[in-house]
C-alpha positions as CSV (number, residue, x, y, z in Angstrom):
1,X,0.0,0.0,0.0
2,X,1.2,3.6,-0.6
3,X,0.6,6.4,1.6
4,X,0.3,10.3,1.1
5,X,4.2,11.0,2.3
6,X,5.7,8.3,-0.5
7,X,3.9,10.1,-2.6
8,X,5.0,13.6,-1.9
9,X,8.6,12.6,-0.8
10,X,8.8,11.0,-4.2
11,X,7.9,14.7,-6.2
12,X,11.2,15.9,-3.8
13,X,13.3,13.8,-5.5
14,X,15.1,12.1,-8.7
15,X,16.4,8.9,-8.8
16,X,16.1,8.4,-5.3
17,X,18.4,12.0,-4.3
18,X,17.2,15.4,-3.4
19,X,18.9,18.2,-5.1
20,X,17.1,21.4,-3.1
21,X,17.7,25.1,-3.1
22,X,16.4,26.7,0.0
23,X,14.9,30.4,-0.4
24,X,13.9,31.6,2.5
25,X,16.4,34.0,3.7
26,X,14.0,36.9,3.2
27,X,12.0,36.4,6.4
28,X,15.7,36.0,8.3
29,X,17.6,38.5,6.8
30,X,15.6,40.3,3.8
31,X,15.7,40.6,-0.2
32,X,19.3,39.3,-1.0
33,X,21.2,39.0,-4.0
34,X,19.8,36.8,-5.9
35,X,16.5,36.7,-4.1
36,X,15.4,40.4,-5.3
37,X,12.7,39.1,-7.4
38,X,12.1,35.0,-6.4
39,X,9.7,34.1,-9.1
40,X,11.9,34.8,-11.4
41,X,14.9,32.9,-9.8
42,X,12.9,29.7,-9.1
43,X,11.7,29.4,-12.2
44,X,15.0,29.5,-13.5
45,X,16.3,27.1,-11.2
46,X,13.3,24.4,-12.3
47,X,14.7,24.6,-15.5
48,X,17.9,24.2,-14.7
49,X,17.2,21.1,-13.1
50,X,16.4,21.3,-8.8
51,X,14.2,18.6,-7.8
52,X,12.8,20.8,-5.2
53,X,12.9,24.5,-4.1
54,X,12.1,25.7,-0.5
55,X,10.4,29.4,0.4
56,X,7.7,30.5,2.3
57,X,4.1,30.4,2.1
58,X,3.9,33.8,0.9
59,X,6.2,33.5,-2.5
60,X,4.1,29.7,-3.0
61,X,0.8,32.1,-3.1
62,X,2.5,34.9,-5.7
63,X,3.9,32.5,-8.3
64,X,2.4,33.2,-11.5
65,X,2.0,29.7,-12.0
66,X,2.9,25.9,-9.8
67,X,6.2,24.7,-10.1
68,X,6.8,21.4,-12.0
69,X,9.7,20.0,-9.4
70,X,8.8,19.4,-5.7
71,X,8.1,22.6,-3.3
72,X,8.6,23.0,0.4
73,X,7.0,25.3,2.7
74,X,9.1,26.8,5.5
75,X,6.7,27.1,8.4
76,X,10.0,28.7,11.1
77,X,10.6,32.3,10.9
78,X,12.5,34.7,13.0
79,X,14.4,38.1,11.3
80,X,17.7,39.2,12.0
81,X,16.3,42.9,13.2
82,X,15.4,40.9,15.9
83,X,17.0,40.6,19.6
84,X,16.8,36.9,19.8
85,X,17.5,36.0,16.2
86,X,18.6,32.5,17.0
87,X,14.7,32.0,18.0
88,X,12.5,30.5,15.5
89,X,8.5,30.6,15.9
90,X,5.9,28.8,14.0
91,X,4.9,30.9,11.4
92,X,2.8,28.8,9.5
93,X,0.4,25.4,9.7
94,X,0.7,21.9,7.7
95,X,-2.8,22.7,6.8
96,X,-2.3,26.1,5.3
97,X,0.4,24.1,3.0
98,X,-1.5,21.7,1.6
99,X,-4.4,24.3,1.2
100,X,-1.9,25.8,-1.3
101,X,-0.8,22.5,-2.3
102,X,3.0,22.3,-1.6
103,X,4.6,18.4,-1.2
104,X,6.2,18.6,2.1
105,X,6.7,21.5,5.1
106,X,10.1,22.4,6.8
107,X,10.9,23.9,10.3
108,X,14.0,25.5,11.7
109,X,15.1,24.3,15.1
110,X,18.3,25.7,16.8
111,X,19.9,23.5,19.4
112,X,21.7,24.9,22.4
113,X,20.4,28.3,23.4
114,X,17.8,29.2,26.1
115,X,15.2,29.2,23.3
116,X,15.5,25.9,21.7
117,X,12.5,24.2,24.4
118,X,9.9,26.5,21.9
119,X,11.5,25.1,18.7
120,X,11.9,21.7,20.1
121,X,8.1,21.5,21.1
122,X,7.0,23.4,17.6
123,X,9.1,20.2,16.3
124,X,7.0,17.9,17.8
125,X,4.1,19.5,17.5
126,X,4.3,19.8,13.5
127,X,6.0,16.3,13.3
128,X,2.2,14.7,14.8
129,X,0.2,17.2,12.4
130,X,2.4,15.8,9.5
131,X,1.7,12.5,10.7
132,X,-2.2,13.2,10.6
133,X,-1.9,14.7,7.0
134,X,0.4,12.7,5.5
135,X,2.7,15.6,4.4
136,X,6.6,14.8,4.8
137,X,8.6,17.0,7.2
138,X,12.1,18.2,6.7
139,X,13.7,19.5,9.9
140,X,16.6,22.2,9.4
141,X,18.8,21.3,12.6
142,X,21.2,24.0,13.9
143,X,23.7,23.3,16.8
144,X,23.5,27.2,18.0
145,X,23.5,29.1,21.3
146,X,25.3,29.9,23.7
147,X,26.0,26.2,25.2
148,X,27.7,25.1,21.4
149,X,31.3,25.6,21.7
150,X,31.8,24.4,18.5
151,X,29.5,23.9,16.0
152,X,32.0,21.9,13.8
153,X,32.0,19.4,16.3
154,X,31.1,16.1,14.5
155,X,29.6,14.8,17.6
156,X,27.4,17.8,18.7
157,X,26.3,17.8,14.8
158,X,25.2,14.0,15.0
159,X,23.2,14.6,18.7
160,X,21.2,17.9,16.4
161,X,20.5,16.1,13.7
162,X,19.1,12.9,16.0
163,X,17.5,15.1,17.7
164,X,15.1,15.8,14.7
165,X,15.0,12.5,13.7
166,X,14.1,11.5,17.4
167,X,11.2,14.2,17.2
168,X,10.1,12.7,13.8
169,X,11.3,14.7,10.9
170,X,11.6,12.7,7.7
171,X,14.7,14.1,6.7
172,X,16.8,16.1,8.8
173,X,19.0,19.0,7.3
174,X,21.9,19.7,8.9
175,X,25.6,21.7,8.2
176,X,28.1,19.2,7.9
177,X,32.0,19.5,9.9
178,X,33.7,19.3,6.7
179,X,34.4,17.7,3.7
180,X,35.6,14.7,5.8
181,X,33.4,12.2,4.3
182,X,34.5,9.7,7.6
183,X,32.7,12.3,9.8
184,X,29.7,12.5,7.6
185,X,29.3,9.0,7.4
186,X,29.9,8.3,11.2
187,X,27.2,11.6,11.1
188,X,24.6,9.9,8.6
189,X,25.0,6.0,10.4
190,X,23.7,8.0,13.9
191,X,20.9,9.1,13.0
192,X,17.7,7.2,12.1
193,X,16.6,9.4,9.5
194,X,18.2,10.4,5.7
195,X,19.9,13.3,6.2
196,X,20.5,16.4,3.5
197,X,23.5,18.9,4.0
198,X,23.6,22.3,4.2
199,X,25.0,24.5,2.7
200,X,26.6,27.3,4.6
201,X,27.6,30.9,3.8
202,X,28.5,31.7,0.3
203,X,31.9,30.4,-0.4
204,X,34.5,32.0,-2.9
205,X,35.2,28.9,-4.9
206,X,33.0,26.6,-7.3
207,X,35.2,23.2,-6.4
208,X,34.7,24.5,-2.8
209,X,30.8,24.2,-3.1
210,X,31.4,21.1,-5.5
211,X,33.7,19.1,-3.1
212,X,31.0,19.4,-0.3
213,X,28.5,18.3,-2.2
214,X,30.7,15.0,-3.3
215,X,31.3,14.2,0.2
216,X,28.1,14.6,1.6
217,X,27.1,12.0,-1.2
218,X,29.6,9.8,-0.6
219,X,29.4,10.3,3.3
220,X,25.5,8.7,2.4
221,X,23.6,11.5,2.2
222,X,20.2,11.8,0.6
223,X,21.5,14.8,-1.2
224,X,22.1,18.6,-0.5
225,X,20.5,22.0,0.4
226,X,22.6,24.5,-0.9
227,X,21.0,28.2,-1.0
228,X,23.0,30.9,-1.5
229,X,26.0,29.1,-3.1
230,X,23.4,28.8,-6.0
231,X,21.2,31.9,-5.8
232,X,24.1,34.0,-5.5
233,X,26.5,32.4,-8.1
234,X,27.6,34.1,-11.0
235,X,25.4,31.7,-13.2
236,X,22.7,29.8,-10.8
237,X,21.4,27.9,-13.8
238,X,24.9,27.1,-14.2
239,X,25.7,25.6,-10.3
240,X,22.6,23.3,-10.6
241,X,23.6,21.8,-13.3
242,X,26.9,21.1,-12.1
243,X,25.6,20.0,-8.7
244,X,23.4,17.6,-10.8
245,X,26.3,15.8,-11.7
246,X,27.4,15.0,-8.0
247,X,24.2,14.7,-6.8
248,X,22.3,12.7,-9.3
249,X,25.0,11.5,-11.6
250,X,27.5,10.0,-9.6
251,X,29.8,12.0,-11.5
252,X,33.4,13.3,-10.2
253,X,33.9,16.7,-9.0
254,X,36.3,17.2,-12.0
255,X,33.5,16.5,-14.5
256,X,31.1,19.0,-12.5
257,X,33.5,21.5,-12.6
258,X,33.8,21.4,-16.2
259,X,30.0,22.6,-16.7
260,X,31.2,26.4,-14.8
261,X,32.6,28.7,-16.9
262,X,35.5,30.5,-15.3
């Protein structure tokens, strides 16, 4: 028998690996390069080849018309105007997302601050509404507050991430220590749950970008989240369709670099 989340994680991915750009940076920290007009950018990243992209409920409702690759609706926000930025609040219901028809919902959580019992009960909270509806969850898990020493640690990454999976996310996303593709697999083998990496802040070079993504596949992830090392690249269209070649092709990081144009 096949249930509603087979179904919707299956429109998240291609040939069993999720290639997603997040977009939802302008609740956090406003319209930034890349995200000035969204439509526009998303579209071009569905035909460059994404098999899902990730915003809030707001640009899901001003799209000119549905995406043809899987969509995500972010249900955390919190803004960087803000004096407790690392604090993420439910801005949005499983039920208003499948109202506008989106495959699965995300959350934010942030681990180790004096915040994180809100987040961690909006976690399991959403994870029982998905549960009722059917709708995957993706949970974006952040070790960050004032109790992380260091948020490179492999070993406080792994508790994070099975945290969310403990809570009952379907896929936890989480920022990986390295390129070490020992830690990511000791990382991915902790956890009960597929894991997708993030991407972190906009690096300066393409094999950079294209070396994480190789060892988080080869570290056995599901695939990758990378936002604004796409969004904000000289050629986004460009980025995704190296990416693909990691991600969905199995290909070296050699032959994805050839795609980018210098």
């Amino acid at each position: 028998m096949v249930f509603g989340k087979q179904v919707r994680l299956n429109r998240l991915l291609e040939n069993g690996r999720m290639l997603c750009v997040p977009m939802d940076h302008g609740v956090s920290v406003g319209p930034v390069q890349g995200l000035e007009q969204i439509d526009a950018m998303m579209y071009l990243l569905e035909e460059a080849g994404v098999t899902a992209l990730l915003a809030h409920k707001g640009v899901f409702r001003s799209l000119k018309r549905p995406l043809k690759v899987g969509s995500i609706m972010h249900l955390s926000g919190s803004t960087q105007l803000s004096s407790r930025y690392n604090r993420k609040v439910a801005v949005a219901s499983v039920e208003e997302a499948l109202r506008l028809g989106v495959d699965a919902v995300s959350v934010h959580i942030n681990v180790g601050g004096s915040d994180d019992d809100v987040m961690l009960q909006h976690l399991g909270e959403t994870a029982d509404a998905c549960d009722e509806w059917q709708v995957p969850l993706i949970a974006m898990m952040y070790p960050r507050g004032e109790n992380i020493k260091d948020a490179n640690d492999p070993w406080v990454i792994s508790h994070v991430a099975r945290v969310g999976a403990e809570l009952g996310a379907d896929i936890v996303k989480t920022p990986l220590p390295s390129a070490n593709v020992r830690d990511i697999e000791k990382i991915v083998k902790s956890v009960p749950a597929p894991i997708v990496a993030a991407g972190g802040p906009k690096m300066d070079r393409d094999e950079d970008v294209l070396r994480l993504a190789y060892a988080a596949v080869a570290g056995g992830c599901l695939g990758i989240t990378f936002g604004r090392n796409v969004f904000q690249h000289r050629s986004p269209a460009d980025m995704v369709k190296a990416l693909r070649k990691i991600v969905l092709e199995n290909r070296s990081v050699e032959e994805a670099l050839s795609v980018l144009t210098p």
